[in-house]
MOPAC internal coordinates of N, CA, C and O (Angstrom, degrees):
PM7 1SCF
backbone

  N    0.0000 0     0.00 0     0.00 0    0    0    0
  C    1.4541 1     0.00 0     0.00 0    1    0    0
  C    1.5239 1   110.10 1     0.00 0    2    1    0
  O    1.2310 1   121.82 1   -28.02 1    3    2    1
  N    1.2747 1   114.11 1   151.98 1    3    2    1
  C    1.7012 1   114.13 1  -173.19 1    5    3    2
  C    1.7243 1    91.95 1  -132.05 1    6    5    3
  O    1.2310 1   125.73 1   -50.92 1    7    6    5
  N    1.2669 1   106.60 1   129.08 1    7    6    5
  C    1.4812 1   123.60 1  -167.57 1    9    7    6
  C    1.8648 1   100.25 1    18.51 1   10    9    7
  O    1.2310 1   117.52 1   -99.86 1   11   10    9
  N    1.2614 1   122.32 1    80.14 1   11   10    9
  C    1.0999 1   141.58 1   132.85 1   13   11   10
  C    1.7383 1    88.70 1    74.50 1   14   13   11
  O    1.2310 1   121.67 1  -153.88 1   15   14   13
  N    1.5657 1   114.42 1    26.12 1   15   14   13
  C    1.5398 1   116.51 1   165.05 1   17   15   14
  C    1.9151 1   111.05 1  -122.15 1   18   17   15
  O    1.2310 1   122.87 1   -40.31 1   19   18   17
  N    1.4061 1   112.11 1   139.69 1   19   18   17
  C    1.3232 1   113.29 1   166.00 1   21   19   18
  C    1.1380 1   138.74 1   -68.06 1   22   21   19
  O    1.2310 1   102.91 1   -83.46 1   23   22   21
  N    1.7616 1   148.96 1    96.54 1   23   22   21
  C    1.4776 1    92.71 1  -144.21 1   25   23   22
  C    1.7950 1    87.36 1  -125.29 1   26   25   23
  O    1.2310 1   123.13 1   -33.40 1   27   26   25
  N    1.1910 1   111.61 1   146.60 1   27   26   25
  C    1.5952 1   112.90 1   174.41 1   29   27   26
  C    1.0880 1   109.37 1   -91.77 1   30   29   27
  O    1.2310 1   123.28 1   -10.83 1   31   30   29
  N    1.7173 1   111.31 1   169.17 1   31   30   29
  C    1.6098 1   110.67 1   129.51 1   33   31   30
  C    1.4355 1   120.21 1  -151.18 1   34   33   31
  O    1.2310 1   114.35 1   -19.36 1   35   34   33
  N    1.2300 1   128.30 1   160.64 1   35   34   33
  C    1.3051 1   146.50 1  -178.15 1   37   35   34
  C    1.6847 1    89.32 1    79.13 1   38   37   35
  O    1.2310 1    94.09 1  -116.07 1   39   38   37
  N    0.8190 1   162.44 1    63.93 1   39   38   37
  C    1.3942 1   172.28 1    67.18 1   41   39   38
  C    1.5120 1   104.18 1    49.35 1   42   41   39
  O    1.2310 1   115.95 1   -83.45 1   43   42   41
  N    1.5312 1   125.30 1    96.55 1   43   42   41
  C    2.0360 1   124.72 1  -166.99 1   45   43   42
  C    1.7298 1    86.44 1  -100.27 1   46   45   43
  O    1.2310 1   133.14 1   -37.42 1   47   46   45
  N    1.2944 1    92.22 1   142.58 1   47   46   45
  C    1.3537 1   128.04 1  -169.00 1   49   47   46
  C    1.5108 1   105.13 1  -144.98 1   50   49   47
  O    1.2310 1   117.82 1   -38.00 1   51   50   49
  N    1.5149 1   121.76 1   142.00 1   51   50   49
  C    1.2410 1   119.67 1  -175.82 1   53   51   50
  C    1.8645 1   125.28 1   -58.08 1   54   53   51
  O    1.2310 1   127.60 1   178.25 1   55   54   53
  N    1.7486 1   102.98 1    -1.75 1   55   54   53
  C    1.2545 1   110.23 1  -170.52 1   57   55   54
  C    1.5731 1    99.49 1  -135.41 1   58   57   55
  O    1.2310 1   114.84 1  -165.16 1   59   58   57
  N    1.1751 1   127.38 1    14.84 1   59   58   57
  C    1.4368 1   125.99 1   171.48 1   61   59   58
  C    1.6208 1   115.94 1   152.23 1   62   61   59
  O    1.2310 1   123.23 1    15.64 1   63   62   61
  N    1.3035 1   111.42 1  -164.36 1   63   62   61
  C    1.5273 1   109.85 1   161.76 1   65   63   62
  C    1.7740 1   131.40 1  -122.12 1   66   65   63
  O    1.2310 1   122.18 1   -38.27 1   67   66   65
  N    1.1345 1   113.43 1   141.73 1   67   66   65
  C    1.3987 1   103.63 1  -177.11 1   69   67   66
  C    1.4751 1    99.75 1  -103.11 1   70   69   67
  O    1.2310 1   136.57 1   -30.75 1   71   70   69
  N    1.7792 1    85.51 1   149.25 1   71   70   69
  C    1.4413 1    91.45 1  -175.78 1   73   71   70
  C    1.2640 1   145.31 1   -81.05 1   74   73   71
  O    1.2310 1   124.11 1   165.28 1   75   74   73
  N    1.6059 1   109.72 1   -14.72 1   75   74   73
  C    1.5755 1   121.09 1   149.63 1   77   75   74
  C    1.2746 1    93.94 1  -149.43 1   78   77   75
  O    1.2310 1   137.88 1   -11.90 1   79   78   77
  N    1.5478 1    82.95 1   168.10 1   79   78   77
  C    1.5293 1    89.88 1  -173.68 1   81   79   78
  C    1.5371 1    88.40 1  -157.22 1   82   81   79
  O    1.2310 1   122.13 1   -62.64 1   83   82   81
  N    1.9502 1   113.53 1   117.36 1   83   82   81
  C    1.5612 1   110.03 1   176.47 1   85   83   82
  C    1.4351 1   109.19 1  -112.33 1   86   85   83
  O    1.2310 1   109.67 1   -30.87 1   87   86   85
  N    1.0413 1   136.97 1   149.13 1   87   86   85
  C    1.5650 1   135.72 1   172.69 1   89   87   86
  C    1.8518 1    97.87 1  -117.78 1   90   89   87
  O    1.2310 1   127.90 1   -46.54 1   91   90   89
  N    1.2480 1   102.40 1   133.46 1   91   90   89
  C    1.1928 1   122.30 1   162.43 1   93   91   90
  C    1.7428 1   109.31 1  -120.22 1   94   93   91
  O    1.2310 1   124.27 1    -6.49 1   95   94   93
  N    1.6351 1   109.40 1   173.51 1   95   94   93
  C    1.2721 1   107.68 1  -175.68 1   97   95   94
  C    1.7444 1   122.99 1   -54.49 1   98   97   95
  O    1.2310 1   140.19 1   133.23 1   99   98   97
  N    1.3224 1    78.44 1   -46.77 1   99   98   97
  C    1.8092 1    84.00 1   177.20 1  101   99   98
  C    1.5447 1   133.62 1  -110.01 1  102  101   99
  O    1.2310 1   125.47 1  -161.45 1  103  102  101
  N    1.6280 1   107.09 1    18.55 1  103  102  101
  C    1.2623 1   127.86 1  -169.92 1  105  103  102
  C    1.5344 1   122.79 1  -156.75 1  106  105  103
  O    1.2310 1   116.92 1   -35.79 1  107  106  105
  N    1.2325 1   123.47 1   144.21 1  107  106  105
  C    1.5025 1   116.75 1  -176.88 1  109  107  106
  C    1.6988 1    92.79 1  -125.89 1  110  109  107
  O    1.2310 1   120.69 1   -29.70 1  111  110  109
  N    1.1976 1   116.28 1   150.30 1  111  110  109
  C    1.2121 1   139.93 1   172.52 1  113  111  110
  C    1.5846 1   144.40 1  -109.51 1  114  113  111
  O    1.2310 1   116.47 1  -101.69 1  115  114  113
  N    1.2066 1   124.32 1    78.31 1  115  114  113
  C    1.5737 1   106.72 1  -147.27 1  117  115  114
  C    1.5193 1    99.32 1  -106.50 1  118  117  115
  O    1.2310 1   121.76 1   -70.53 1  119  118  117
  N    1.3390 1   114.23 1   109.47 1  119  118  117
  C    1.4108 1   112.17 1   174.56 1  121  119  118
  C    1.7707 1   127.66 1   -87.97 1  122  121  119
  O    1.2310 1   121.17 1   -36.81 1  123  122  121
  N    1.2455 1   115.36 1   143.19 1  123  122  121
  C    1.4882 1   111.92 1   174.23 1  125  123  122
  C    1.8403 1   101.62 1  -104.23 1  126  125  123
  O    1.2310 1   120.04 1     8.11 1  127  126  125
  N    1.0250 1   117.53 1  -171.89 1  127  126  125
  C    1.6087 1   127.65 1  -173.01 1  129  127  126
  C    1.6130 1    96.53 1   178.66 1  130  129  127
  O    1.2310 1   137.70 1   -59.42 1  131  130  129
  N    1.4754 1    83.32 1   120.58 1  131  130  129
  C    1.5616 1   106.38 1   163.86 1  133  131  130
  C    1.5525 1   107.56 1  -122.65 1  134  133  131
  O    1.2310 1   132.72 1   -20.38 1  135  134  133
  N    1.5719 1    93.02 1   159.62 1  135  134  133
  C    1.9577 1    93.45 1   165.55 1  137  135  134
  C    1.4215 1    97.23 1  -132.73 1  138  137  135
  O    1.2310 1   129.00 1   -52.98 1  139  138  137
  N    1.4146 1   100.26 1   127.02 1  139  138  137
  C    1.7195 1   108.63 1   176.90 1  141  139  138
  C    1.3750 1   108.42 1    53.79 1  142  141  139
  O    1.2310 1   125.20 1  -123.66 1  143  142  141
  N    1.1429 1   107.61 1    56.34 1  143  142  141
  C    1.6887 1   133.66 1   144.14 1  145  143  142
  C    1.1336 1   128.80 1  -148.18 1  146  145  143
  O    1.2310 1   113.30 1    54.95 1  147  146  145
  N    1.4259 1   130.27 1  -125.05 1  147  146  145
  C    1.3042 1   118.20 1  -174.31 1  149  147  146
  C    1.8090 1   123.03 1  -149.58 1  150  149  147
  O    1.2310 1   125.68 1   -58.85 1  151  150  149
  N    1.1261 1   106.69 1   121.15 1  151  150  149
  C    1.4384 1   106.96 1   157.36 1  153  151  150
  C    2.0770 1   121.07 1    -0.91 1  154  153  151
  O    1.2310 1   141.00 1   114.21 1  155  154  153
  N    1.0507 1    76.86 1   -65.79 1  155  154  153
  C    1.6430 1    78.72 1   164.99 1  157  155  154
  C    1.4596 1   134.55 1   -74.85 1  158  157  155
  O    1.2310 1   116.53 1   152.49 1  159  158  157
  N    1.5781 1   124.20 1   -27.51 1  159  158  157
  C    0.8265 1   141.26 1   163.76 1  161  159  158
  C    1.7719 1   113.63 1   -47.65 1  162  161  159
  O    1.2310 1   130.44 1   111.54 1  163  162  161
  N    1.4758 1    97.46 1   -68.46 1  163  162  161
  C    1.5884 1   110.19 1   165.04 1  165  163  162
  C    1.2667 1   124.30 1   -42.18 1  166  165  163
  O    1.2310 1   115.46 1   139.50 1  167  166  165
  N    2.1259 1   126.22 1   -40.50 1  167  166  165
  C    1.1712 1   117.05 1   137.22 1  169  167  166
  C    1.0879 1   142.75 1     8.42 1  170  169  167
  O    1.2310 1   135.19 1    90.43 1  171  170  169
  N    1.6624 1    88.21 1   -89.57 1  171  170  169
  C    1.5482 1    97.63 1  -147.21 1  173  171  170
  C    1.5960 1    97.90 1   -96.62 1  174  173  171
  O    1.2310 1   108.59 1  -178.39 1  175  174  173
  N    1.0611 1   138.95 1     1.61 1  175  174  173
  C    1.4186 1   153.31 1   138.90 1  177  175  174
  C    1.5608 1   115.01 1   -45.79 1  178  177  175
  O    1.2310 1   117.67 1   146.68 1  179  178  177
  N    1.6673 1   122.04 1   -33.32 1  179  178  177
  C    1.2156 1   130.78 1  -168.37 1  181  179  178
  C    2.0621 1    78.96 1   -79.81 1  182  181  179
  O    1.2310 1   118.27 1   140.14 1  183  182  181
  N    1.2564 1   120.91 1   -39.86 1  183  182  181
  C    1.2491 1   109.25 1  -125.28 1  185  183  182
  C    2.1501 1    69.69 1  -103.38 1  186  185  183
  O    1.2310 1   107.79 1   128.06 1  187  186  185
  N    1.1650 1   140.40 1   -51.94 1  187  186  185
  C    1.4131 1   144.07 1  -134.02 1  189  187  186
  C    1.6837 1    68.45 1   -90.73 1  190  189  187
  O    1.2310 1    92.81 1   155.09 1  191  190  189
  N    1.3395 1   164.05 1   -24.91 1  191  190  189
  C    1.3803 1   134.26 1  -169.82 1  193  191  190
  C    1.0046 1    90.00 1  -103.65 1  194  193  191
  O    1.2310 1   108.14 1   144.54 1  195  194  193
  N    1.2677 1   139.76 1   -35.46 1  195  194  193
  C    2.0356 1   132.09 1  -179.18 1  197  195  194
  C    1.8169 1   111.66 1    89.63 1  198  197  195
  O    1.2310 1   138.44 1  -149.51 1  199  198  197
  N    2.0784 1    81.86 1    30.49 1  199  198  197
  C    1.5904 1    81.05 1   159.37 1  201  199  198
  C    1.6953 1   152.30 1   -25.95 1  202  201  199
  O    1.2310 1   132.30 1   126.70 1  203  202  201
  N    1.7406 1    93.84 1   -53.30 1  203  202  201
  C    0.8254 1   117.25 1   178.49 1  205  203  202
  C    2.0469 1   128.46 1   -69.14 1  206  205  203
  O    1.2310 1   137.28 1   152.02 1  207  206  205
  N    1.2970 1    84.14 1   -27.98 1  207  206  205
  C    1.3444 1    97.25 1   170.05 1  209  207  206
  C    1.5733 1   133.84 1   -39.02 1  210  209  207
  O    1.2310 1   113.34 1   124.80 1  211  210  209
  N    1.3089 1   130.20 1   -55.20 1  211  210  209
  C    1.4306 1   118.32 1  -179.86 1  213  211  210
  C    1.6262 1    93.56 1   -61.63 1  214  213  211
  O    1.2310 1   113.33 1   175.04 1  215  214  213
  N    1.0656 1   130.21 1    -4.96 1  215  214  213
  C    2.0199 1   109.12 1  -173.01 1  217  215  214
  C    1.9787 1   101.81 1   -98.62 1  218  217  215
  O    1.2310 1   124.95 1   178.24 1  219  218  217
  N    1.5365 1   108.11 1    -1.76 1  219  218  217
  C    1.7483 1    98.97 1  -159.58 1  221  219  218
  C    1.6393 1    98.26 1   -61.68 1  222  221  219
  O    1.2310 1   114.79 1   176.91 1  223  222  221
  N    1.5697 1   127.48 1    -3.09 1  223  222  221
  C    1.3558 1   106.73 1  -165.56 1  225  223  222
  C    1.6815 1    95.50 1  -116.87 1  226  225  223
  O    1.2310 1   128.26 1  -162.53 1  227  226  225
  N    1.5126 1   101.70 1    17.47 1  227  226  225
  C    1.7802 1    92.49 1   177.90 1  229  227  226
  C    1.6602 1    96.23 1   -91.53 1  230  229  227
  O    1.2310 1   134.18 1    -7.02 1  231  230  229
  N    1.5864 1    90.18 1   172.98 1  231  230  229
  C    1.4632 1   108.05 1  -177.29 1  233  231  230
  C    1.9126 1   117.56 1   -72.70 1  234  233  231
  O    1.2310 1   130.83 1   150.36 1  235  234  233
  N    1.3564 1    96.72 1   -29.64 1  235  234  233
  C    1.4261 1   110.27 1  -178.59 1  237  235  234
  C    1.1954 1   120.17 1   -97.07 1  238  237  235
  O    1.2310 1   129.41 1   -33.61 1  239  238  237
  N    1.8666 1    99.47 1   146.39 1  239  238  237
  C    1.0595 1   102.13 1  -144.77 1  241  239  238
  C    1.7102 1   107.27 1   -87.18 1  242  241  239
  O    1.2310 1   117.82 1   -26.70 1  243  242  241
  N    1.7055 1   121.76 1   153.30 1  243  242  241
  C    1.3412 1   108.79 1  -155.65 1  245  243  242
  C    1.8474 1   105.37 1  -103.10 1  246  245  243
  O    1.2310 1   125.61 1   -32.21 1  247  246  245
  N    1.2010 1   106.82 1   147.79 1  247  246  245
  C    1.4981 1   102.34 1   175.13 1  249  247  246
  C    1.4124 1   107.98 1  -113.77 1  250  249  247
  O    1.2310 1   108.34 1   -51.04 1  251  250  249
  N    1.4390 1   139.39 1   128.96 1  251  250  249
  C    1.1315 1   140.38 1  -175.97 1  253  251  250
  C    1.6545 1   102.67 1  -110.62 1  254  253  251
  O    1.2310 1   116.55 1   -78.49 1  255  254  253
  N    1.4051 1   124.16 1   101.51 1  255  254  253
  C    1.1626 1   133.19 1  -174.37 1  257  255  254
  C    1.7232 1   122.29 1  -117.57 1  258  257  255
  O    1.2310 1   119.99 1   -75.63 1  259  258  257
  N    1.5782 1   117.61 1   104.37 1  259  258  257
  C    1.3807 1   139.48 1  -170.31 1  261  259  258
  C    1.7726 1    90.90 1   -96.13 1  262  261  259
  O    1.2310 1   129.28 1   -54.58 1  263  262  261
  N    1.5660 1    99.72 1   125.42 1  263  262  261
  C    1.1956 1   120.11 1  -167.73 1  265  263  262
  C    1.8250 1   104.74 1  -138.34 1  266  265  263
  O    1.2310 1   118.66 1   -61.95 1  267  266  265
  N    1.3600 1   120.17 1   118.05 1  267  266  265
  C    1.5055 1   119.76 1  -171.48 1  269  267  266
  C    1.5680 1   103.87 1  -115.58 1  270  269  267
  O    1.2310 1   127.84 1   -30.59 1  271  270  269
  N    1.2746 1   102.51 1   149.41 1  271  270  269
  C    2.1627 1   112.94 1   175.18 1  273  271  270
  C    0.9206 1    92.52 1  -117.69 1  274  273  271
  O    1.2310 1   126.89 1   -25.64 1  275  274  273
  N    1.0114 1   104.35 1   154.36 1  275  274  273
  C    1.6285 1   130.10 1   178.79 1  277  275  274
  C    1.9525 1   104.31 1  -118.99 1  278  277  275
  O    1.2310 1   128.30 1   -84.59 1  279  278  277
  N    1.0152 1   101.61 1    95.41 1  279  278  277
  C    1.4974 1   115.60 1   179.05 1  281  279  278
  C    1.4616 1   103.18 1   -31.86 1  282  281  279
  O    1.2310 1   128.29 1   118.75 1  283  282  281
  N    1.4885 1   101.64 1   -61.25 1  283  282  281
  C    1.7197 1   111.16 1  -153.42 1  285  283  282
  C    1.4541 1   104.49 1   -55.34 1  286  285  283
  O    1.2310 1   129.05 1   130.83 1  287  286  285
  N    1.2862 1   100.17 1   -49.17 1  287  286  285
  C    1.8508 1   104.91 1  -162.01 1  289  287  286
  C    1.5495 1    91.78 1  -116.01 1  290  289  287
  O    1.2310 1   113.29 1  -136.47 1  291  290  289
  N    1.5191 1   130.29 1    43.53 1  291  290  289
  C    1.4127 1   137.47 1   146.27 1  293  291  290
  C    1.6349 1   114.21 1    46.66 1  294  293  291
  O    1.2310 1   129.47 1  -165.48 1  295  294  293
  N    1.0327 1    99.35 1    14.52 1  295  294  293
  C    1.5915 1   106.00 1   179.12 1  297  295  294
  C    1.2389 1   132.26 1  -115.78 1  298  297  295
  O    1.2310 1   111.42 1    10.85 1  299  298  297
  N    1.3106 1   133.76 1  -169.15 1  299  298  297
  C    1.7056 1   117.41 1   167.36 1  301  299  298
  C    1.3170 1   112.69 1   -99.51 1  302  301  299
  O    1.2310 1   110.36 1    -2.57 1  303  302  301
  N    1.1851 1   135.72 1   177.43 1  303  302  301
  C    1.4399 1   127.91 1  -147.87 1  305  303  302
  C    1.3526 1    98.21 1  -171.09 1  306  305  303
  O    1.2310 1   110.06 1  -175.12 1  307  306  305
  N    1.3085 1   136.26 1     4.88 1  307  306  305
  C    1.2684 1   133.67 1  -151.58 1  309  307  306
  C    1.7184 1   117.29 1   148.61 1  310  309  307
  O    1.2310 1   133.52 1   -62.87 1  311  310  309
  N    1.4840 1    91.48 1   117.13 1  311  310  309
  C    1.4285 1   103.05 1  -166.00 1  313  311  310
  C    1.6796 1    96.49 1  -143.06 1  314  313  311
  O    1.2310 1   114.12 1   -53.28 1  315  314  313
  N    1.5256 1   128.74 1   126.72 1  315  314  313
  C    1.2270 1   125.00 1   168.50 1  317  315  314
  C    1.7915 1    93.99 1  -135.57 1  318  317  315
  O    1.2310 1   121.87 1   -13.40 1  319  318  317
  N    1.7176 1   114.02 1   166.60 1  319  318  317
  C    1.1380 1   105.87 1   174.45 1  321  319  318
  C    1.7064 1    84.72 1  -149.68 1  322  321  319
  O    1.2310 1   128.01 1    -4.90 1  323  322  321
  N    1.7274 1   102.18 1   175.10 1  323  322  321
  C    1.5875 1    99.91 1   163.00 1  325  323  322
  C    1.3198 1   112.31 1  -171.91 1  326  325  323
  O    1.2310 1   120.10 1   180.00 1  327  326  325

C-alpha cells in the first residue's frame, strides 16, 4: 500500500485490461491511458470492457478516469473522468 492506497496495474477482466486501478478508503479509481488519442477514447474503453465491474457491489464510490499523451509534445493533452 502507498500512503494507505492500493495501487494496481494491468488489472484482467473478462474483456481486457485496465490500466491502473487505485483503491483508497473511500474511493476506487480506474484509469485508462492512451497515447495520441483521446480522453474519451480511454472512456469509453473503461466502460465497452466493463472495467469497472468487479467493484459495482463495493461501498466506494468509483471514478472512471480516461487520460491521453501526446507523444509529440510529451505531455498530457486530455484528461476526462466520471
Amino acid at each position: 500500500m502507498l500512503l494507505e492506497q492500493a495501487v494496481q496495474t494491468e488489472i484482467h477482466s473478462a474483456k481486457g485490461r485496465a490500466d491502473v486501478v487505485v483503491e483508497a478508503d473511500d474511493y476506487i479509481y480506474i484509469f485508462e491511458f492512451k497515447r495520441d488519442g483521446s480522453a474519451e477514447e480511454a472512456l469509453a474503453q473503461i466502460e465497452e470492457k466493463g472495467y469497472a465491474g468487479p467493484y459495482k457491489a463495493d461501498r466506494r464510490k468509483i471514478y472512471q478516469i480516461g487520460v491521453n499523451f501526446n507523444s509529440e509534445e510529451r505531455t498530457i493533452d486530455g484528461w476526462e473522468y466520471r
